[in-house]
VEXZA-595166 format. One record per residue: x, y, z of N, C-alpha, C, CB in turn; residue in three letters. Coordinates in Angstrom, 3 decimals. Each point is the difference from the previous one (the first is absolute). Glycine has a CB too. Layout:
<atoms>
n_c1;n_c2;n_c3;ca_c1;ca_c2;ca_c3;c_c1;c_c2;c_c3;cb_c1;cb_c2;cb_c3;residu
X;Y;Z;X;Y;Z;X;Y;Z;X;Y;Z;ALA
...
</atoms>
This chain:
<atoms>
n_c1;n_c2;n_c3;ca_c1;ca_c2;ca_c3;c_c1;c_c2;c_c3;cb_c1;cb_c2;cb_c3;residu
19.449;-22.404;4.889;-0.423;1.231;-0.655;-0.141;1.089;1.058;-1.198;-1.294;-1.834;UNK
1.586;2.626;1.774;-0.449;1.329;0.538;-0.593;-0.039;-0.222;0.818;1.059;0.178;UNK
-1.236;0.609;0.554;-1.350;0.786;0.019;0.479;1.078;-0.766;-1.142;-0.616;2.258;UNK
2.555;0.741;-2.640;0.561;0.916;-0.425;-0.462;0.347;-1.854;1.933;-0.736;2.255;UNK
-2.674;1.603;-2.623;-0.816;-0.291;-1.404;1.085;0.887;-0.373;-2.923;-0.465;0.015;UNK
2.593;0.576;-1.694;0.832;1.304;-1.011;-0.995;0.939;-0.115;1.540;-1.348;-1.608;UNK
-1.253;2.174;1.062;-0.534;1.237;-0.122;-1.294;-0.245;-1.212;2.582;1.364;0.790;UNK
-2.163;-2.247;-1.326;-0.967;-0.514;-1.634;-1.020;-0.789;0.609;1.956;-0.390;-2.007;UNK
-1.802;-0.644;3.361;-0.966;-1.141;0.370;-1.093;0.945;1.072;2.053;-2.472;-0.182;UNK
-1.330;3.715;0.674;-0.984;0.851;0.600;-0.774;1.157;-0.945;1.507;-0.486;2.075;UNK
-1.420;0.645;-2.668;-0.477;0.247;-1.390;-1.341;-0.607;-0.466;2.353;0.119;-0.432;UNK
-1.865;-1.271;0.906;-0.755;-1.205;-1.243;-1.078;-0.257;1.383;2.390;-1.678;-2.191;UNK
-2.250;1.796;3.257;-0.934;-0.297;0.867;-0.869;0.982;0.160;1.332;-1.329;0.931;UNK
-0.890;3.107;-0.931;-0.296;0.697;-0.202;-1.386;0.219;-1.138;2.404;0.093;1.113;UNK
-1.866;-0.789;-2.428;-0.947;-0.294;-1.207;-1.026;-0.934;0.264;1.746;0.406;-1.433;UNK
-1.402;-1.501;2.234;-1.144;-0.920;0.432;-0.915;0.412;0.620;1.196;-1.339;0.056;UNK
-0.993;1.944;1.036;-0.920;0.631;0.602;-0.855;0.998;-0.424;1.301;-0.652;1.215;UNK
-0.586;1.091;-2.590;-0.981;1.173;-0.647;-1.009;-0.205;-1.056;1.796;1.207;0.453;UNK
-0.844;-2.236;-0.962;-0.655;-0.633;-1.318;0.487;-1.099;-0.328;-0.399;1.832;-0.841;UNK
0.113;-2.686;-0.079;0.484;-1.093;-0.508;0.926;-0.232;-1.057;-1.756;-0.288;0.816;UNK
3.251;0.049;-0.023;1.340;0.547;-1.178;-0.103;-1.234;-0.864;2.043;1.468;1.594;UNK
-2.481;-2.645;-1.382;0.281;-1.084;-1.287;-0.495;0.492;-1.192;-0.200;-1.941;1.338;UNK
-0.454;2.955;-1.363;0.225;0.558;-1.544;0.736;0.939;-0.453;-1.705;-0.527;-0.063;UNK
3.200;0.984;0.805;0.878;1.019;-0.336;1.325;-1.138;0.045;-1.348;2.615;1.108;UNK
1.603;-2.130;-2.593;1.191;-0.890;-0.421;1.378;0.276;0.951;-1.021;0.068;-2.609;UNK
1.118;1.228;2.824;0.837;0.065;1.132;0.277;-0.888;1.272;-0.585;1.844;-0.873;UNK
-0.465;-2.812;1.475;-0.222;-0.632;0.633;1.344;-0.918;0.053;-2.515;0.554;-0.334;UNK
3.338;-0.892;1.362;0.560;-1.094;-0.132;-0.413;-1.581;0.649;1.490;1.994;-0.297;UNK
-1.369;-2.765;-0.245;-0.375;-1.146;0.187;0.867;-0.667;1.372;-0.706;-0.019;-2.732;UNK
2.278;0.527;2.952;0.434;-0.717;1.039;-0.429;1.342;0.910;2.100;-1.984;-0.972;UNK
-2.329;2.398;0.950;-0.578;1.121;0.983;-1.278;0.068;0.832;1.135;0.984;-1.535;UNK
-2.266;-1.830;0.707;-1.044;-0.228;0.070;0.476;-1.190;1.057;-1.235;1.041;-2.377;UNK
1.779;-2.004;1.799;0.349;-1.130;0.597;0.459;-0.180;1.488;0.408;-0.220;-2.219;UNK
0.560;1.167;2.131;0.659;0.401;1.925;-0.959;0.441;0.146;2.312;0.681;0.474;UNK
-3.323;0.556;-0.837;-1.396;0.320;1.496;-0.489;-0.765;0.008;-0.709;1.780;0.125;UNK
0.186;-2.830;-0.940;-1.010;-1.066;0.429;0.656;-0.775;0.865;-1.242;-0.083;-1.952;UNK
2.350;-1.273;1.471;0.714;-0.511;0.816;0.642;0.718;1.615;0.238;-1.029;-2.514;UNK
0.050;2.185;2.963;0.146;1.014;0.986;-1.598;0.368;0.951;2.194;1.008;-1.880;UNK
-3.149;-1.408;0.967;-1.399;0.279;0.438;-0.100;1.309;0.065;-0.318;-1.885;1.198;UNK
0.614;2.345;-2.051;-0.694;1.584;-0.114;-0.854;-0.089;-0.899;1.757;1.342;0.495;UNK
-2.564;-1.877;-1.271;-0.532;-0.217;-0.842;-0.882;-1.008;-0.714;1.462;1.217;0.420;UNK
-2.024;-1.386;-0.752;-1.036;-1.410;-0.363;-1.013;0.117;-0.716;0.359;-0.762;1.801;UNK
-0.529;-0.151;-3.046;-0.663;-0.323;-1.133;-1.711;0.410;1.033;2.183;-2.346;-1.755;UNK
-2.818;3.404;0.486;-1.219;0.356;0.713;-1.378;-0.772;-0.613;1.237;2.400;0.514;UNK
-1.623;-2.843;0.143;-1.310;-0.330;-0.565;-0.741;0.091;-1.057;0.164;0.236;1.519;UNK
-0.585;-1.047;-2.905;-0.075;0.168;-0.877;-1.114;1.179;-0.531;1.121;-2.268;0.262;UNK
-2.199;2.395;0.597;-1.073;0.850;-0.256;0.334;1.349;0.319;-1.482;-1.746;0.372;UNK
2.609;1.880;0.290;0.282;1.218;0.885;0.323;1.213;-1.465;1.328;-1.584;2.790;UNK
-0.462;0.785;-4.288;-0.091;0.842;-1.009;2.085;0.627;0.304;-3.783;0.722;0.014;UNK
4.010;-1.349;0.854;1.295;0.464;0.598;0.770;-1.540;-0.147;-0.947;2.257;1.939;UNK
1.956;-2.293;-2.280;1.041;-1.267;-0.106;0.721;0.030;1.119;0.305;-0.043;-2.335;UNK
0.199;1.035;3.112;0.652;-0.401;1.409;-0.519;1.286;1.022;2.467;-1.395;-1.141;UNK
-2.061;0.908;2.269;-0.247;1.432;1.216;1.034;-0.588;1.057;-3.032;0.835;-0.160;UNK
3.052;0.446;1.145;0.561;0.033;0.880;-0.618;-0.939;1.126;0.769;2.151;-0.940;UNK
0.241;-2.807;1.835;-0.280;-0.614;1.167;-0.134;1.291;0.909;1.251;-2.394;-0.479;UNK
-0.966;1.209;1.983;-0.043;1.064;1.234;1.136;0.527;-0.886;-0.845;-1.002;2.783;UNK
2.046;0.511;-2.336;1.148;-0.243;0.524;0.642;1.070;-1.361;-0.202;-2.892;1.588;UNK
-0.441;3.336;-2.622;0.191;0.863;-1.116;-0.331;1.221;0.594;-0.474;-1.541;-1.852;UNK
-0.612;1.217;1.983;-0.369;1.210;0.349;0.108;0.643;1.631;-1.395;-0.675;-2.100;UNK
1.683;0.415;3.083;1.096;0.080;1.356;1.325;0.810;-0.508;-0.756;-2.574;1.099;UNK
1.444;1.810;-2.177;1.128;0.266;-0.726;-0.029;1.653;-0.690;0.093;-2.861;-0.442;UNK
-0.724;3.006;-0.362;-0.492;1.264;-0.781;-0.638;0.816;1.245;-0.584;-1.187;-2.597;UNK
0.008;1.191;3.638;-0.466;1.155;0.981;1.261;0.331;1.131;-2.779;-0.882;-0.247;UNK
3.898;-0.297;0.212;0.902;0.338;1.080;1.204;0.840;-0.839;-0.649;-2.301;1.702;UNK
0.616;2.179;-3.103;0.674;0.843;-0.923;-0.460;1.475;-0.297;0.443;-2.158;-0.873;UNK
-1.625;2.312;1.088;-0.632;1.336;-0.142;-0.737;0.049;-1.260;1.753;1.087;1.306;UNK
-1.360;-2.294;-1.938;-0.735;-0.140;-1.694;-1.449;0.088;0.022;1.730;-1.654;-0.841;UNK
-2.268;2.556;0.460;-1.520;0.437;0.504;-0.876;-0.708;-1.398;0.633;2.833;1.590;UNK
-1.595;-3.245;-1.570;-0.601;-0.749;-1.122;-1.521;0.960;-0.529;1.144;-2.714;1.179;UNK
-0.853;3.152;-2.233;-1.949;0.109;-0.653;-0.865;-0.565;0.750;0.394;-0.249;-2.223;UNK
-1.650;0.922;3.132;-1.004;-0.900;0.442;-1.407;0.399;-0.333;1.526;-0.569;1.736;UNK
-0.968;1.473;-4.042;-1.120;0.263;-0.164;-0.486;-0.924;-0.870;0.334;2.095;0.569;UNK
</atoms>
């Protein structure tokens, strides 16, 4: 596997980090699948109220892109 993402899986990491996309049908499932498996990504803690978040290695990814995230 690359490091090489699509434009939709940076997107979708983009959304993780902001909010919690498993409730936007838009969501794709093999998409979800490569960031996790790739480790950009990982099932979040059940209390957290969030179904996935960003790793390091997501979020490294999204700041060396310039993809700036909500940190309100």
């Amino acid at each position: 596997m690359t490091d090489d993402l699509t434009n939709d899986q940076i997107a979708l990491l983009c959304d993780i980090g902001e909010f919690d996309p498993s409730k936007h049908a838009e969501v794709k499932k093999r998409d979800m699948e490569r960031l996790i498996a790739g480790g950009y990504a990982e099932p979040a803690e059940s209390h957290s109220g969030r179904a996935f978040k960003l790793t390091a290695k997501g979020a490294a990814f999204l700041s060396e892109r310039g993809a700036g995230l909500n940190e309100a």
